[in-house]
N, C-alpha and C positions, 0 to 999 in steps of 0.2 A: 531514608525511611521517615517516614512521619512523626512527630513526636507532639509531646504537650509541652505548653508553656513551664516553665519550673516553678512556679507557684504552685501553681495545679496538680506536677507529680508528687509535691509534699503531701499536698490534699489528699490525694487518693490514697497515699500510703499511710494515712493515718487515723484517716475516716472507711470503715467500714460499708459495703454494699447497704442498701436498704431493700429490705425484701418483704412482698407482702403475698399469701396463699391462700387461695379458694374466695377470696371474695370477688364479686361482678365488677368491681373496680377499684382504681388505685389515685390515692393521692396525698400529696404532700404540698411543701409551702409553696413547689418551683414548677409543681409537675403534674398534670393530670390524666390518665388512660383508663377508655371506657369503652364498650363496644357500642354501638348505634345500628339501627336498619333503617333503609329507604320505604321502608313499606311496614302499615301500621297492621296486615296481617298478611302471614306467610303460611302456603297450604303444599301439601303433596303434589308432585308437579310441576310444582313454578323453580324458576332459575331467579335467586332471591341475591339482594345487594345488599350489603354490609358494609360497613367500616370501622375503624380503630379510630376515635377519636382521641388527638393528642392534644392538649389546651397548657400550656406555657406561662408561667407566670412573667412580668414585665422582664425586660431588661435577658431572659433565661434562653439558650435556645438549646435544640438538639441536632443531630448531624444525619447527613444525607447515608446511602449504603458506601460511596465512598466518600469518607470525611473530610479529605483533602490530605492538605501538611497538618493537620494537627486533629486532636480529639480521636474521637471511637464512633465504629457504624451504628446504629441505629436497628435491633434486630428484633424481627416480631414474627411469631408464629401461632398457625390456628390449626386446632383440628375438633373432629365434633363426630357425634353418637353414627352418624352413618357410617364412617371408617372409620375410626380411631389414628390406623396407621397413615393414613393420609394425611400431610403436611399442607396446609395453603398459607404463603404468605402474599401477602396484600399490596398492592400497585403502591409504590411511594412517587407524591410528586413530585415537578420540580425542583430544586432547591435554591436558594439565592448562594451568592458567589459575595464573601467578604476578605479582605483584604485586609491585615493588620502589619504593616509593617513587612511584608515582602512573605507572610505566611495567609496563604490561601485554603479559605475552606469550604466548604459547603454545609451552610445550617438550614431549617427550619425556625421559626417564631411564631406565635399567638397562637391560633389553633389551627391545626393540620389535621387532614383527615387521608387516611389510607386506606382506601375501598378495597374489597374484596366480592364473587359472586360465588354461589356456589348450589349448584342443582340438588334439587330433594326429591327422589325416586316414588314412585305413584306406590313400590314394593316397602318404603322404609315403615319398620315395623310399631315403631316407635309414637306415643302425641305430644311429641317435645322434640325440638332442635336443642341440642345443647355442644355447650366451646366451652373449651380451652385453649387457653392463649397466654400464651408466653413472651413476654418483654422485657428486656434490656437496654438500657440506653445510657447514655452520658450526658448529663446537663449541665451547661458551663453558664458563667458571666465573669465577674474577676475571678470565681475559682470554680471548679470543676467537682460534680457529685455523680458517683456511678447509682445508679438505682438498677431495679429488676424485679419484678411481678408475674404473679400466677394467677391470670383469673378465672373464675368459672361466670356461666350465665348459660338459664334454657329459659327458651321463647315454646309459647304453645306454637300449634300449628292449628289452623284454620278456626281462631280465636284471633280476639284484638290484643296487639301486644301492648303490654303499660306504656302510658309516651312517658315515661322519662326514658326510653329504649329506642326511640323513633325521631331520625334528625331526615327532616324532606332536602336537605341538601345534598345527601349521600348521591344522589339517584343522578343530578346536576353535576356533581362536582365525578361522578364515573363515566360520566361520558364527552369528560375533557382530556383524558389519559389521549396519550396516542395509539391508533389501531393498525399503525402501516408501520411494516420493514421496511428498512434501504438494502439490497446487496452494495455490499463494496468492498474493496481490496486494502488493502497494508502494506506501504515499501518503510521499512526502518534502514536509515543510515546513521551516524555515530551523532548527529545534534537536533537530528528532524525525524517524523515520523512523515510519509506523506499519504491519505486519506483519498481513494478515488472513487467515489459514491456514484453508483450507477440510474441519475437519475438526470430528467433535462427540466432546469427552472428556468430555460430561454434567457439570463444575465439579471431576473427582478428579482435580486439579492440586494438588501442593504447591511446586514448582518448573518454572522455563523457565531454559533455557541454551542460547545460539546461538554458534556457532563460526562467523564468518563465513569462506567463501573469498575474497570480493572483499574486498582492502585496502582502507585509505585512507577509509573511511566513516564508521564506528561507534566510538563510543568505548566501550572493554571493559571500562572503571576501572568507570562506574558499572551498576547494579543494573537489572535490566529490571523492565518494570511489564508485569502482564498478564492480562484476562480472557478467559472462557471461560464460552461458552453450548451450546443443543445443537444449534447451526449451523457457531462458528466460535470458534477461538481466537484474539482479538486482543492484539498483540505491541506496546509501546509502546519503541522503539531509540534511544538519545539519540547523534545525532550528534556528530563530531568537530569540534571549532570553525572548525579549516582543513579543510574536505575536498578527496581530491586524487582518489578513488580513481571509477571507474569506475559511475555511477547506474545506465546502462543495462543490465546483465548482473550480477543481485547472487544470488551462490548460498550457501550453507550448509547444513552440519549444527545439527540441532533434539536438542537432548536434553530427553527430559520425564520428570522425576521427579512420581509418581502419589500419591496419600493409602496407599495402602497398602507405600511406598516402594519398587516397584520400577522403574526405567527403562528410556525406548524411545528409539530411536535413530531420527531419520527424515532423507534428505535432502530438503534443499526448492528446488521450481519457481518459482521467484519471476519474477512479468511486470509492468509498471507499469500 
């Protein structure tokens, strides 16, 4: 099971959550959360882009949805005046893969943005968009600080919205996510998982990179083996010694780096 460093778990046990409520954004000396839109006005009818901007002080990062062997997921939710009970959480990207001494994890660093879109009915009764958005995260460097925030913020509609509310990267940075599924299948034996993706890249593979969602499975330390014919790319996963995490429901992002080096992004349908 994943744990923290023992620094760290002193930290947390002695240092208190920091919590901030109702205001349009959050920040402190290590860590800062803000909503942003792609677009500097939003009307009735349009299918509008957002993001959470997360901006990181030096040296600070935070963790992917699965954090690896170590730290806490990273959790962030939205909901706004057209449903209430409607939950959106927001596309997290990639994340980089660090290695400390045989404990692997997946952070973020400097500013991250996690888009989200979300349609505005021609019926919505309302002249305001308005969010709440709830965040939790853990921010580490030699020690570790749990935070968590409640922010509010309404945007007019079919008004200019203030630019300190409007980053034009939002719009760029949403349409880098990946849009395509893989099917593919799952054999687990007692030290391997084996990955059989239902797709033909003809053998112009120079790299596989899997970022699992499901914890507790895979071990991230070591190096994947893998071929590829022009039926299927098989994916060879070296299990965790202990596994704790979930067999039946196993999802992830697929990064393939190609012979002429550039990268596709896919997430994968994985069924036993």
């Amino acid at each position: 099971m994943r744990f923290l460093i023992l620094f760290g778990l002193l930290f947390l046990a002695l240092n208190p959550t920091s919590f901030a409520k109702g205001s349009n954004y959050y920040k402190d000396k290590r860590i800062q959360i803000e909503l942003v839109s792609a677009q500097d006005i939003i009307s009735k009818g349009d299918t509008a882009i957002f993001a959470i901007r997360v901006t990181l002080s030096k040296g600070w990062h935070i963790y992917w949805v699965n954090p690896g062997d170590a730290g806490e997921p990273t959790i962030l939710e939205i909901s706004t005046n057209i449903d209430p009970k409607q939950k959106f959480v927001p596309l997290f990207p990639t994340p980089s893969y660090k290695n400390t001494e045989g404990i692997v994890t997946l952070e973020y660093k400097g500013t991250v943005y996690f888009p989200f879109q979300i349609f505005i009915p021609h019926t919505f009764q309302s002249d305001s968009l308005a969010f709440n958005i709830y965040s939790k995260w853990l921010v580490c460097r030699e020690k570790c600080v749990p935070g968590e925030a409640k922010l509010s913020l309404s945007l007019p509609l079919g008004k200019e919205i203030p630019k300190r509310y409007v980053d034009t990267k939002v719009h760029d940075i949403f349409k880098q996510y990946p849009k395509d599924t893989l099917n593919s299948k799952i054999e687990f034996s007692e030290d391997f998982a084996n990955l059989i993706v239902d797709a033909n890249f003809n053998n112009a593979i120079n790299s596989v990179i899997i970022y699992p969602i499901t914890e507790g499975l895979f071990n991230l330390e070591q190096k994947l083996e893998f071929r590829a014919d022009d039926k299927f790319l098989k994916i060879k996963l070296p299990m965790l010694q202990y596994v704790w995490g979930d067999k039946s429901k196993v999802e992830g992002l697929l990064e393939i780096e190609f012979s002429n080096k550039k990268k596709k992004y896919f997430w994968l349908n994985v069924v036993k």
